[in-house]
C-alpha positions as CSV (number, residue, x, y, z in Angstrom):
1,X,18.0,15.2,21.5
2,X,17.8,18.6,19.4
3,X,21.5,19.7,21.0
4,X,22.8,16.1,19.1
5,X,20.5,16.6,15.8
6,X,22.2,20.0,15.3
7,X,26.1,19.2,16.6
8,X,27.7,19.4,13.7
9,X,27.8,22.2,10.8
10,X,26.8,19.3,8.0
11,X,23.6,18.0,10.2
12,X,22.5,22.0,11.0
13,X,22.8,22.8,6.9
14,X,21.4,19.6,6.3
15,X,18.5,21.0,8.6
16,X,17.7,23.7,7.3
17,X,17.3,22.5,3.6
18,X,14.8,20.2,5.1
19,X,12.7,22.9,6.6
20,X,13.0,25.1,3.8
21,X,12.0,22.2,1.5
22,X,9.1,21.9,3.6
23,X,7.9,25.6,3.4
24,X,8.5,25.5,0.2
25,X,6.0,22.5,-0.6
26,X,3.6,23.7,1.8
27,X,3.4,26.5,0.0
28,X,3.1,25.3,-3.2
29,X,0.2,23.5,-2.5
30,X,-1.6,26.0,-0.8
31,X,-1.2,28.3,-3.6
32,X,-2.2,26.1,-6.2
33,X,-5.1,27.0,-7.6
34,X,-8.5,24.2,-8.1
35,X,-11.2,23.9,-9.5
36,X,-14.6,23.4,-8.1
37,X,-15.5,20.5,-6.0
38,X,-18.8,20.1,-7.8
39,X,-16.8,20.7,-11.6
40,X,-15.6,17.0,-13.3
41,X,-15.0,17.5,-16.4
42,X,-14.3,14.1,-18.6
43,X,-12.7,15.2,-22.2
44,X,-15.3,13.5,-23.7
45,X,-13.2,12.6,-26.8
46,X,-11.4,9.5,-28.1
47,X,-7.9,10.0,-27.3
48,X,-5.6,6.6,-27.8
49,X,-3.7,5.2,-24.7
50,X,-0.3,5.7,-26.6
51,X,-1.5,9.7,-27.2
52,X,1.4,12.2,-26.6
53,X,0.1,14.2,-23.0
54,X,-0.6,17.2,-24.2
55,X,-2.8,15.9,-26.6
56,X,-5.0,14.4,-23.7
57,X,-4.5,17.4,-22.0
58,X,-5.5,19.5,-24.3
59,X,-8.8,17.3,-24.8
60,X,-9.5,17.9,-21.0
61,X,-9.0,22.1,-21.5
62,X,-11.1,22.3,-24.8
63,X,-14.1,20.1,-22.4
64,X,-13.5,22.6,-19.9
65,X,-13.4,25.7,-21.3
66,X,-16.3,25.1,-22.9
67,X,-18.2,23.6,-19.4
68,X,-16.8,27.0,-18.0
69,X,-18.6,28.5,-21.1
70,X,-21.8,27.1,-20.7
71,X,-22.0,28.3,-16.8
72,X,-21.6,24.2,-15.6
73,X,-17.9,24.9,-13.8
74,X,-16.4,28.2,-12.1
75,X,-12.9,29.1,-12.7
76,X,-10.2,28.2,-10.5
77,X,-9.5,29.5,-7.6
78,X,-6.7,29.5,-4.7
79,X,-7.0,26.7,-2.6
80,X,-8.0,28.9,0.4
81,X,-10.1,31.9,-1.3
82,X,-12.9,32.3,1.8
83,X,-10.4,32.2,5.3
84,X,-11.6,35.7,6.1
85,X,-15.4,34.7,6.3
């Protein structure tokens, strides 16, 4: 089964991008940093449906920043912070 996946030059290149597109999303999202589970932050401010998305976005940062401010959210943090305890 493996022996016919890889026969051909084309179908062995062809598997390795896969793989390495695999590794490469994997790691990604394992090196993304989050937020708190406990942290939701809501902006909190009127922002139109037809708003550019930074502008939401930047609604959502100002609202965080300042629950990270008053002690109500931690900062981010890798995905996988506490493996060695």
């Amino acid at each position: 089964m493996i022996s016919r996946l890889l026969s051909t030059p084309r179908r062995r290149v062809a598997a390795v991008l896969a793989a390495a597109a695999a590794v490469v999303a994997s790691g990604s999202w394992v090196l993304w940093p989050v937020h708190d589970s406990s942290c939701v932050v809501y902006s909190g401010a009127y922002v139109p449906m037809n708003a550019p998305k930074a502008e939401a976005d930047a609604a959502v940062q100002r609202r965080y920043d300042k629950a990270l401010a008053d002690g109500v959210c931690g900062p981010e943090r890798a995905r996988f912070h506490n493996w060695t305890r």
